[in-house]
N, C-alpha and C positions, 0 to 999 in steps of 0.2 A: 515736373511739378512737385513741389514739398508735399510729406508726405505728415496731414495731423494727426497732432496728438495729444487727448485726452488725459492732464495729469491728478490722480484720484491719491493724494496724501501730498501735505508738503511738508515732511519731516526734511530730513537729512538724506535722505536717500530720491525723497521726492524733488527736493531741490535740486538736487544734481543733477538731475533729468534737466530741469529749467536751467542749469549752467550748459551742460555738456552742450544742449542743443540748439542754443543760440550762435556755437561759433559752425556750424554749419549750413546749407543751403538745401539739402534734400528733406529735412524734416524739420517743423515749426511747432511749435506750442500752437493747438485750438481752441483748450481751455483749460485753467486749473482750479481744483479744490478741496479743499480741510474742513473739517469739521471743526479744527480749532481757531477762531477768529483772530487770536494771536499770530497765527501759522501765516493766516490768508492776510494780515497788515505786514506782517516781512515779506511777506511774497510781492506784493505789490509794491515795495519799496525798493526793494532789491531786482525782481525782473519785471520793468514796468512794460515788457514785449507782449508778458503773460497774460491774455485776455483771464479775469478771473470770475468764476460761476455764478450763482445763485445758492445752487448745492449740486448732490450728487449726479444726479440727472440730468439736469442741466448741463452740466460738463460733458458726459458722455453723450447727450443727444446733442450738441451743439455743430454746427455748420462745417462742413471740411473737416470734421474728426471720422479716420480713419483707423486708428487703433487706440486701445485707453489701456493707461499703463497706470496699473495697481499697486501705488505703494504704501500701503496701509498696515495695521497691524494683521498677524490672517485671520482672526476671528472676523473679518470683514470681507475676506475674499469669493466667497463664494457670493454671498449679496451682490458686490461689485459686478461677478463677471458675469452672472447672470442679468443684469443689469443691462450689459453692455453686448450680451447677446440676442437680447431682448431687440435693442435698436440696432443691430445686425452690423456689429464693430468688430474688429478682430480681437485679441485681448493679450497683453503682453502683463503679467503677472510676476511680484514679489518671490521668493521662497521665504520661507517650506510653503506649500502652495497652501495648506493647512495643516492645523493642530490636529482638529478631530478629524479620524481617517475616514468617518462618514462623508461627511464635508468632503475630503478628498475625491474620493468617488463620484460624488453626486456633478462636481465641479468636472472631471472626468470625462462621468457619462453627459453632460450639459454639453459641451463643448465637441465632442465627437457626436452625438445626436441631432447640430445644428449645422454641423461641419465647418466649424468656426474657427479658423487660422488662429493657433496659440502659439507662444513660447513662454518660459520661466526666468528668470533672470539669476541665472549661476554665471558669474562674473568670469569662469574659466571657460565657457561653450563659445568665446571669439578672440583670447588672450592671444597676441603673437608667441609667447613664452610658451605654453600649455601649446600650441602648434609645431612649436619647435620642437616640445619634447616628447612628443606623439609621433613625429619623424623622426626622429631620433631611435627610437622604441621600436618601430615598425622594421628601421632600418638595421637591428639589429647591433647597433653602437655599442651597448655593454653587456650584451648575448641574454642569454633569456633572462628575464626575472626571476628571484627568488626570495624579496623579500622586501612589504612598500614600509616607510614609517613614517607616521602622521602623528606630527608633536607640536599642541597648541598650548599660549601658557597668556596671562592676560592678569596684567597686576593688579588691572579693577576690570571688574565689570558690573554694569555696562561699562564700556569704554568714556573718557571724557568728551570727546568727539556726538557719544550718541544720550548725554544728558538729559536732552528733553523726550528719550524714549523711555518713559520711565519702564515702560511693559515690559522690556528686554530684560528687567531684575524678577521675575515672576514668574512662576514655574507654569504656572497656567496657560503663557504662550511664550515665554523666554528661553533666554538664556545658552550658552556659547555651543551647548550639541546642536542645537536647532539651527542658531545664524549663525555659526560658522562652520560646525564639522559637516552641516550638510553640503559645503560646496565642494569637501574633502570626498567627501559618500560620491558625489558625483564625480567628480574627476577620476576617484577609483574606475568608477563602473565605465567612463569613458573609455579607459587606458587600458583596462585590464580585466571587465567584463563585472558581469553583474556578482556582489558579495553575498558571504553571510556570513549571520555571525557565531562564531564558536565560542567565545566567553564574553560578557561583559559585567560592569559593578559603575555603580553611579553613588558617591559621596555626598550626601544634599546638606546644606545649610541646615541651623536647630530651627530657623522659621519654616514649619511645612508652606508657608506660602510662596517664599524663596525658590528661586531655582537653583542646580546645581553647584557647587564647589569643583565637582573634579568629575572624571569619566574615565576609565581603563575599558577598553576593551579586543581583544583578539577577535579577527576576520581573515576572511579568506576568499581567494578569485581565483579558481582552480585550485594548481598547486602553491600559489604562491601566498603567502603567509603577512599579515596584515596585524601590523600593532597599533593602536590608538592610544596615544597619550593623551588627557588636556584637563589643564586646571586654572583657577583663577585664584588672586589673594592673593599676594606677596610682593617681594622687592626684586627688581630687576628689568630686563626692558622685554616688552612684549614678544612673543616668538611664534609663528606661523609657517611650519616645514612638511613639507612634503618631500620624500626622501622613497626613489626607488634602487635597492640594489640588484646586481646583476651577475652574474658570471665573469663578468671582465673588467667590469665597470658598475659607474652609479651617477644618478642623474637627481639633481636637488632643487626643488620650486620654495623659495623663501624670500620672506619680505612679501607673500602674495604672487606675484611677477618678476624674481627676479632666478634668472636659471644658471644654475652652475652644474662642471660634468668634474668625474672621477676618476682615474684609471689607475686608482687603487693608492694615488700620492694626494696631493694637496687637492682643494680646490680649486677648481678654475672656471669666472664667470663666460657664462658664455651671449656674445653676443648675438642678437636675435633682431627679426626684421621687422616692419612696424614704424621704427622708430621715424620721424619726421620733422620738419618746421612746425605743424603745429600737434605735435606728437614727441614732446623732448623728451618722455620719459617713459618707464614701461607700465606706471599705472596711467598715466593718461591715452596711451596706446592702447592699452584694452580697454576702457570705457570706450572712446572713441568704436575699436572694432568691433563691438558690442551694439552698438549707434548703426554702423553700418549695417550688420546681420539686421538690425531690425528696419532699419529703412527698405531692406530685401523682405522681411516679413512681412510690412506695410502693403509692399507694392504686389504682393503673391510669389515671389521669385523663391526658389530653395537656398538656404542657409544655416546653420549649425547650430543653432539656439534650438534648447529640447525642448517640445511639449510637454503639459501638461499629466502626459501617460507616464511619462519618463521621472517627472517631480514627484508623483505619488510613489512610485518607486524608492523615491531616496525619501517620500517622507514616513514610508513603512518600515526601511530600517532604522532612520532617527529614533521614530517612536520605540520602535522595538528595543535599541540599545536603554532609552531613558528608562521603559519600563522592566526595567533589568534591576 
């Protein structure tokens, strides 16, 4: 039996949910909604599968929902998942799970006090690629680690693609350390154990209301030695690298999904499994695998998407780096 679901934001991110999960059979849309009635006349144009709400409650208390997946800005996340622990749903949650680490906590202690089945949605916790190079790692391929580098660069931001979020331009809950180096933070912490940090510096915009420009900062996961690069503003095409080196070898996650290995010569992509008929490429492969883990969370089954314990973790170095 499909397994529903609750979808609470229909940006960009919340749509996808509504694409991804139509070409499936294990999980259906139970119900969707925005608060922006713009949001909710494309949604109904576009996925007319999508029963759509009244408002927030409605959605979440609605018939055969089984988990409600949070894709909202987070100053709204803890409302949400209390919300939907209230009517005893499991809760499949945005990052950074929140801004204020009050919030964080409280969302935390909610969710483990009711014992309410969670995951966070860090797009790397069911990636075939991030699988491969975890075995890869394990296996000893380019002998131990000695040094990751995470270099983000972004000619605009927000991106063009995330337009109508305007929030994402706003220091207040934006901006590229929060949505994106947090899925870096975490994939560190996957790979290579929990960080911290030893230097960091954050370049802001002359709008204090503005979020970031740029982020430098040195981390560390044991011995192994952690650069952060990321900036935004300028000419050139967008770059997203995750780059571990090793003793014999080096292992590179760019383009998001795509994995390439080293042994000290050129690059060479490597191919990775996943891939399928309706799976032709490696970002549709990991939303897909992502789709799967949660169809396993849905149903109670163990699968690789972190809790909510795990998110506050990455969202107390985010914050800690910003407020650097």
């Amino acid at each position: 039996m499909a397994q529903g679901i609750a979808v609470i934001g229909l940006g960009v991110i919340g749509r996808r949910m509504l694409e991804q999960t139509r070409k499936r059979s294990d999980l259906r849309i139970s119900a969707a909604w925005d608060i922006n009635h713009a949001a909710m006349t494309a949604a109904a144009a576009d996925f007319p599968h999508a029963p759509l709400a009244a408002d927030a409650r409605a959605a979440i208390e609605a018939p055969g929902t089984d988990i409600v997946y949070i894709g909202t800005p987070p100053a709204w996340h803890r409302q949400y998942t209390e919300m939907a622990i209230a009517a005893g749903r499991k809760v499949f949650c945005e990052k950074p799970l929140a801004v204020d680490l009050a919030d964080g906590e409280a969302i935390v202690k909610a969710l483990a006090g009711s014992g309410t089945a969670n995951g966070v949605n860090y797009v790397f916790a069911s990636a075939p690629a991030v699988a491969e190079m975890e075995s890869r790692l394990l296996a000893g391929a380019i002998g131990a680690p000695r040094l990751v580098e995470i270099r983000l660069f972004f000619s605009r931001w927000p991106r063009d693609w995330q337009a109508s979020a305007g929030w994402l331009a706003w220091r207040e809950e934006g901006g590229f350390v929060r949505e994106v180096l947090s899925h870096y933070v975490y994939l560190l912490r996957r790979l290579l154990g929990p960080a911290v940090i030893e230097t960091a510096s954050i370049g802001w915009q002359d709008d204090p209301a503005l979020c970031e420009r740029s982020a430098l900062a040195r981390l560390a996961c044991g011995h192994v030695q952690v650069l952060v690069s990321a900036s935004a503003g300028g000419s050139g095409p967008d770059v997203v690298e995750f780059t571990v080196r090793g003793e014999t070898g080096a292992l590179r996650l760019e383009n998001w999904f795509e994995l390439s290995a080293s042994d000290g010569a050129r690059w060479s992509p490597i191919a990775h499994c996943g891939l399928g008929p309706d799976r032709p490429d490696p970002r549709t492969a990991a939303y897909q695998s992502q789709l799967d883990s949660l169809a396993m969370l849905a149903r109670g089954e163990p699968q690789p998407i972190p809790d909510a314990g795990v998110a506050l973790e990455v969202q107390r170095m985010i914050e800690a780096i910003l407020a650097a």
